[in-house]
C-alpha positions as CSV (number, residue, x, y, z in Angstrom):
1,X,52.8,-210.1,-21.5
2,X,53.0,-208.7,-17.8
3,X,55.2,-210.1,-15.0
4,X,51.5,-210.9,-13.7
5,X,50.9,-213.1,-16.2
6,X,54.2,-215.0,-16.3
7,X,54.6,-218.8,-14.7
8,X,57.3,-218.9,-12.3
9,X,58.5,-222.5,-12.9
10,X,61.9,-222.2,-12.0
11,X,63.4,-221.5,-8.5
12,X,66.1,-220.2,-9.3
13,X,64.5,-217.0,-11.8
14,X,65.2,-213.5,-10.6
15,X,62.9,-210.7,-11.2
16,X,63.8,-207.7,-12.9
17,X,63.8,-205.4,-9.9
18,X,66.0,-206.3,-6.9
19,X,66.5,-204.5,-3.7
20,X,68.3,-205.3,-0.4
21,X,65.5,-205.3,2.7
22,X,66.4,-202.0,4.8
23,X,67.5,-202.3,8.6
24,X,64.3,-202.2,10.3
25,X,61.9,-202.9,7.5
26,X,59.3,-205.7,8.1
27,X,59.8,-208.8,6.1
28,X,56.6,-208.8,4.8
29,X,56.6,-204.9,4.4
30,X,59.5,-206.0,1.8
31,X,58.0,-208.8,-0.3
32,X,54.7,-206.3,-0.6
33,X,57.4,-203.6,-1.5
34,X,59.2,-206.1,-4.2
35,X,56.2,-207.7,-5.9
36,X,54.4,-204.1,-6.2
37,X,57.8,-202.6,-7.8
38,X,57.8,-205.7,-10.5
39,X,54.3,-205.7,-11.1
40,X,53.3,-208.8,-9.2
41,X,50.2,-207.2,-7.5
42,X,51.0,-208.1,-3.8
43,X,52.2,-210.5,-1.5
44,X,49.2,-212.9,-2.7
45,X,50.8,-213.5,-5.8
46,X,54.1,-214.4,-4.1
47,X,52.2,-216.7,-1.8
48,X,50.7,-218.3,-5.2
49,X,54.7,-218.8,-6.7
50,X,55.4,-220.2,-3.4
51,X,53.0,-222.8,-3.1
52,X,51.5,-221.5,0.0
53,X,48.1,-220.3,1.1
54,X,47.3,-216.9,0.4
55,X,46.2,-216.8,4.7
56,X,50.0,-217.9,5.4
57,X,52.6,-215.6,7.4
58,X,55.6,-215.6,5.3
59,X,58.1,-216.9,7.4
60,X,62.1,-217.7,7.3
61,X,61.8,-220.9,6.3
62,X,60.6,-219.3,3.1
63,X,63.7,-216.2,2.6
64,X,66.2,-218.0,0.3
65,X,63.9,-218.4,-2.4
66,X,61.9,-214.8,-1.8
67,X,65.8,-213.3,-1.8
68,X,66.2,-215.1,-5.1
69,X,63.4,-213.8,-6.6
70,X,63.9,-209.9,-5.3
71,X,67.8,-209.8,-4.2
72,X,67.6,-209.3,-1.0
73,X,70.1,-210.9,1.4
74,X,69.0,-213.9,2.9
75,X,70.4,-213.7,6.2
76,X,68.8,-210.6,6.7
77,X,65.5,-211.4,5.4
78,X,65.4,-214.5,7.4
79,X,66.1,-212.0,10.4
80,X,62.7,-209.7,9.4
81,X,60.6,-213.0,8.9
82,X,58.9,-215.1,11.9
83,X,60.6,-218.0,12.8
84,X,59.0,-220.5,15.4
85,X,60.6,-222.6,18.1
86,X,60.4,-226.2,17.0
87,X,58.1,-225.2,14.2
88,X,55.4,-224.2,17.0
89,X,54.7,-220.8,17.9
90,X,53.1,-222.1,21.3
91,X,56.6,-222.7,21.9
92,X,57.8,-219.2,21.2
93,X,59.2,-217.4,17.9
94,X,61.7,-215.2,16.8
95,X,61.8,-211.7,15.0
96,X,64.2,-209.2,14.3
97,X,66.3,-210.8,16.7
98,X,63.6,-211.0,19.6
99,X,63.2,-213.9,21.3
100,X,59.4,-214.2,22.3
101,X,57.9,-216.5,24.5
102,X,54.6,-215.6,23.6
103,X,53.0,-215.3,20.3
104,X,50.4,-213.0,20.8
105,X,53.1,-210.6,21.6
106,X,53.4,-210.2,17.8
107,X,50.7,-208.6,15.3
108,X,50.8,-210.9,12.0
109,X,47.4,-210.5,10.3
110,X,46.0,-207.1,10.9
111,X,48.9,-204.8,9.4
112,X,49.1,-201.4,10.8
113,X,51.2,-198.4,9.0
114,X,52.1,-194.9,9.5
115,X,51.9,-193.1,6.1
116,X,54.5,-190.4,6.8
117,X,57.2,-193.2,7.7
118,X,55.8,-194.6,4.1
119,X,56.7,-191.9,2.7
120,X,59.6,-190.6,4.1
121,X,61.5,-193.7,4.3
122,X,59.7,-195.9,1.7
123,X,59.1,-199.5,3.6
124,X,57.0,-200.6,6.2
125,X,58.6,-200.6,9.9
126,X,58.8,-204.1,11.6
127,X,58.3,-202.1,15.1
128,X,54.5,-202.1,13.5
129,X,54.3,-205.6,13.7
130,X,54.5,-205.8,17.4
131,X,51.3,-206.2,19.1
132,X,51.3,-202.8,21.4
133,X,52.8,-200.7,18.6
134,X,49.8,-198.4,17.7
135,X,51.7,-195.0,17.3
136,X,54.2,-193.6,15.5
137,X,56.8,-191.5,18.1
138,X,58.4,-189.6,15.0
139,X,55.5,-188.4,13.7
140,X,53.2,-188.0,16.8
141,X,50.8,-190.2,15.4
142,X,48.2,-193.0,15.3
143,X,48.6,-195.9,12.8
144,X,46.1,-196.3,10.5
145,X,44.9,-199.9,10.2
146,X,42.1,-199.6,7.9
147,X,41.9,-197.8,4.4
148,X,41.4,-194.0,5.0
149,X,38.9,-194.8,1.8
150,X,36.9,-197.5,1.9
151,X,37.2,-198.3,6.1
152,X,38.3,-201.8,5.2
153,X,40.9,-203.6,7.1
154,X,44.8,-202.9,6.1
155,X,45.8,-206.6,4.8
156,X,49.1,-207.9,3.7
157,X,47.7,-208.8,0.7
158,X,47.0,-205.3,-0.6
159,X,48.7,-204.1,-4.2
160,X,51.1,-201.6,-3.1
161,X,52.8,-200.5,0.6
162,X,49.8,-197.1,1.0
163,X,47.3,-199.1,-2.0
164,X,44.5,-200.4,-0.3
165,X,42.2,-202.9,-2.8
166,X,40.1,-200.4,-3.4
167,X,42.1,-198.5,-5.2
168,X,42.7,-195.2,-3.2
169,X,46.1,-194.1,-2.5
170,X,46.2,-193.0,1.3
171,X,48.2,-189.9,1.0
172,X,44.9,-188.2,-0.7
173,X,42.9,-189.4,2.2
174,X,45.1,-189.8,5.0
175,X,43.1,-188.4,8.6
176,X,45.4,-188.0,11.4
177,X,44.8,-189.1,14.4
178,X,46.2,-188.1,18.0
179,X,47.8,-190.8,20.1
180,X,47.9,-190.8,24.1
181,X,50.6,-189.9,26.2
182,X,50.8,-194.1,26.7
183,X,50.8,-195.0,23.7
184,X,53.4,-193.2,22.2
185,X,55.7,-194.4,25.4
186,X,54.6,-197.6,24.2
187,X,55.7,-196.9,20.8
188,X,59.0,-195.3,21.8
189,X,60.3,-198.4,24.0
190,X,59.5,-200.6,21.0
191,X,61.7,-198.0,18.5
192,X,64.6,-198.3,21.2
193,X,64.8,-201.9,20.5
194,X,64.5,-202.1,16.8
195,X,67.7,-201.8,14.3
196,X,66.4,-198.7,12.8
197,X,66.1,-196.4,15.6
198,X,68.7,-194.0,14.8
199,X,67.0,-193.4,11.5
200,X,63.8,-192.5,13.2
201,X,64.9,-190.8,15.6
202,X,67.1,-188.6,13.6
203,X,66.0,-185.2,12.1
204,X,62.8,-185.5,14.1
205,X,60.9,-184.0,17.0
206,X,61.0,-185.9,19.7
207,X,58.1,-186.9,21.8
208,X,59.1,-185.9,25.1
209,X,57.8,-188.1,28.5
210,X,55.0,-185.8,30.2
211,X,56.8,-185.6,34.2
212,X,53.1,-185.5,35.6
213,X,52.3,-189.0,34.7
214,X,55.2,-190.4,36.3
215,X,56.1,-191.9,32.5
216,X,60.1,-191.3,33.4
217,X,60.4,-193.1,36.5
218,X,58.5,-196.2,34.2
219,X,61.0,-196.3,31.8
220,X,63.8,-196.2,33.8
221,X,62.3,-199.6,35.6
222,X,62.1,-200.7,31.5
223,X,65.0,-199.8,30.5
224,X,66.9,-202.9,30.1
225,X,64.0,-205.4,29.6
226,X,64.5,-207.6,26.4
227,X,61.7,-207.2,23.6
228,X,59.5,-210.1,25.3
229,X,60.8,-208.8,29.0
230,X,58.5,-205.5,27.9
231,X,56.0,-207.3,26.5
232,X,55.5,-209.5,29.6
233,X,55.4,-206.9,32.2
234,X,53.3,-204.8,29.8
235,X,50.5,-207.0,29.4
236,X,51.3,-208.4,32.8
237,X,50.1,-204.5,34.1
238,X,47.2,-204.6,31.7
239,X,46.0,-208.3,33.5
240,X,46.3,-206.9,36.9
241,X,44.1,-204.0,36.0
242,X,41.3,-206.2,35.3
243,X,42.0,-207.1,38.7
244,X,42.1,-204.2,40.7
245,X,39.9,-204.5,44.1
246,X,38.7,-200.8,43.8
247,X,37.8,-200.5,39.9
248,X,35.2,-201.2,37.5
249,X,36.6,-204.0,35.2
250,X,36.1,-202.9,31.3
251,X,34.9,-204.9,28.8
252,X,37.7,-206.4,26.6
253,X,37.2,-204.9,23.3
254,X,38.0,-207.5,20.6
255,X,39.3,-205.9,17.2
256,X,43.2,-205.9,17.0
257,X,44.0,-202.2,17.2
258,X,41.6,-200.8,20.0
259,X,41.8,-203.9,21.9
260,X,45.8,-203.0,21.7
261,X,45.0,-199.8,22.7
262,X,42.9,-200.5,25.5
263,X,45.9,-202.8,26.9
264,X,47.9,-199.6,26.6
265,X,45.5,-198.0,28.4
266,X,44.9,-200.3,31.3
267,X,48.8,-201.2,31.5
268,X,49.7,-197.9,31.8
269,X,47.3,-196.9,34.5
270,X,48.8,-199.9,36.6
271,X,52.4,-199.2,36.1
272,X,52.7,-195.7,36.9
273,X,50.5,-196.2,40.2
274,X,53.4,-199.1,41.4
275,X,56.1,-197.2,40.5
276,X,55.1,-194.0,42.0
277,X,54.6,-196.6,45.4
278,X,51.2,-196.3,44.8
279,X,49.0,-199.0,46.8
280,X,47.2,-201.3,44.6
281,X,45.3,-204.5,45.7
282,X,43.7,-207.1,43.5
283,X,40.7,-209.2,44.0
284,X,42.7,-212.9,43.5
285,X,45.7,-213.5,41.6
286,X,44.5,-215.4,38.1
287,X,46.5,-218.1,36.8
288,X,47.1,-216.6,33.6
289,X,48.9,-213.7,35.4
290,X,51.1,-215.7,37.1
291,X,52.2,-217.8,34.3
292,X,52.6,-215.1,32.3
293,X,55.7,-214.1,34.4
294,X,56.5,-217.7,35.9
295,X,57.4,-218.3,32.4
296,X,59.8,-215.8,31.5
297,X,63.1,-217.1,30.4
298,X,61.0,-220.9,30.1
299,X,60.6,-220.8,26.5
300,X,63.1,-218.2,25.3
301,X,66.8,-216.6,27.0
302,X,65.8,-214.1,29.2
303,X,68.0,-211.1,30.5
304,X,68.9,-210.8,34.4
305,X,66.1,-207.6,34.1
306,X,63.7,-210.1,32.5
307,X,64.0,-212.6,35.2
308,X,64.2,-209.9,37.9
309,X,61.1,-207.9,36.8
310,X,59.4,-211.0,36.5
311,X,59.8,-212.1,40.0
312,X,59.5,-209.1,41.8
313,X,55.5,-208.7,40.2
314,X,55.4,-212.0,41.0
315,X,55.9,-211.3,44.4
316,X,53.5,-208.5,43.8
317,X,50.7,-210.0,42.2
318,X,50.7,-213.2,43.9
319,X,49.3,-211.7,47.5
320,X,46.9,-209.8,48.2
321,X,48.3,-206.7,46.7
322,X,51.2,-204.2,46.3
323,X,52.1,-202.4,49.9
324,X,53.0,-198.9,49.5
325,X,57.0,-198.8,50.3
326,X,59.3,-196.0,51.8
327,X,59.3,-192.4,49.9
328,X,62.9,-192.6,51.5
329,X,63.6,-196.2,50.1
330,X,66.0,-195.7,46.9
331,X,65.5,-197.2,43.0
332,X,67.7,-200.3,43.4
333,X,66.1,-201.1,47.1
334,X,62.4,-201.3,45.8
335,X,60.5,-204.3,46.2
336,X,58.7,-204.0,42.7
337,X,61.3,-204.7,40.0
């Protein structure tokens, strides 16, 4: 008789195979990685044992028995799983020690991978699970988020970390894809602020910030936003783009990964032109703009950059537009941030 096959009717049963969950890995990327090395079949199979819906996000509530069952450490699992303010996510979340105040910030149901990282390091990244993480910065990369095979979406419920239901292995098929300039930036903020960064970045080639888009100067203004502080500003850029008084705005595309990447796209285009001191004016100020950044540090702590970022777009966004400043004025006397 398999492991499939077996009833799990006691709580307190450890399967054959246990494994701590590595620093950085998604907590989901490890129960896939557990119930594929003892023959489970996926994460559906765990969702079956725990009595939960095979649509559910595994979530900390649900780590002391999943570290039973594969060995993992429960503090540390609880860390890589979602866990929702007041048992709401409309009231803000936390994972891998990020406070968010928004949950749309975070990517649960349409996994994304990079096969390389797969294979070199053998788990799936939790810097994946972040909504505006579409490239790998190590490998210079897209992510892939459907099956190089079969073009079906990547799910959590899969057999194996690179096994798509269909039954194709991804390493045969895999198709590389070139990233922009943007979204590896993108990529390489969210690695700086995820426990396994040293492990990426170390032995690689690292992506290097072009100095003609003005990607430098961007990321110094980043630098010391919190995980939700980047997001906020990020998609705060992206909302003002649709905005702008002298553009065409774009349609919103709607599937997970190129409507990420068009937020990429359109956040990046507004950031660089107001740091650079670039003048930018908007059509009206939408409400969903402004509480976007009204809110920052409402739900969730937010650092002094958080709070300070957020009020100086405010300031910003809520007239009628951005007025070029002083070439001569310095960093730390700008109006913006």
């Amino acid at each position: 008789m398999s492991i499939l096959q077996l009833q799990f009717d006691c709580d307190q049963y450890s399967l054959p195979i246990q494994d701590d969950i590595w620093p950085g890995e998604s907590g989901q990327g490890y129960v896939l990685r557990m119930a594929a090395s003892n023959g489970l079949g996926g994460i559906a199979r765990v969702k079956k044992m725990l009595g939960c819906s095979r649509f559910q996000t595994l979530c900390a509530q649900d780590a002391p028995q999943l570290a039973q069952w594969f060995g993992a450490s429960v503090q540390r699992l609880s860390y890589a799983l979602e866990s929702t303010q007041g048992g709401r996510r409309v009231e803000g979340l936390t994972y891998m020690g990020h406070n968010l105040g928004r949950s749309y910030f975070l990517n649960r149901s349409y996994p994304r991978v990079c096969p390389d990282c797969v294979n070199e390091f053998g788990y799936c990244r939790a810097a994946w699970d972040f909504t505006l993480c579409v490239a790998c910065a190590r490998h210079h990369r897209l992510l892939i988020d459907r099956c190089p095979a079969c073009s079906a979406p990547l799910k959590w419920t899969r057999p194996a970390l690179c096994l798509c239901d269909c039954g194709h292995p991804w390493t045969s098929l895999d198709f590389r894809s070139s990233p922009t300039d943007g979204e590896l930036f993108i990529a390489q903020l969210i690695d700086h602020r995820m426990d396994d960064q040293n492990r990426i970045s170390s032995g690689a080639s690292p992506w290097r910030f072009p100095a003609a888009f003005g990607f430098d100067l961007l990321r110094q203004f980043m630098a010391d936003l919190s995980m939700d502080g980047l997001h906020r500003a990020l998609f705060a850029f992206a909302t003002a783009a649709g905005y702008e008084s002298d553009t065409v705005p774009e349609r919103r595309l709607r599937a997970a990964m190129p409507k990420a990447q068009q937020t990429i796209s359109m956040s990046m285009a507004v950031g660089v032109k107001l740091t650079q001191q670039e003048r930018f004016f908007m059509t009206s100020s939408p409400s969903v703009l402004i509480d976007l950044l009204s809110e920052a540090g409402a739900l969730t702590p937010a650092s002094p950059a958080d709070l300070s970022i957020a009020q100086s777009l405010l300031g910003a966004f809520g007239t009628s537009g951005f007025v070029k400043s002083s070439k001569q004025s310095s960093l730390a006397q700008l109006v913006l941030f």
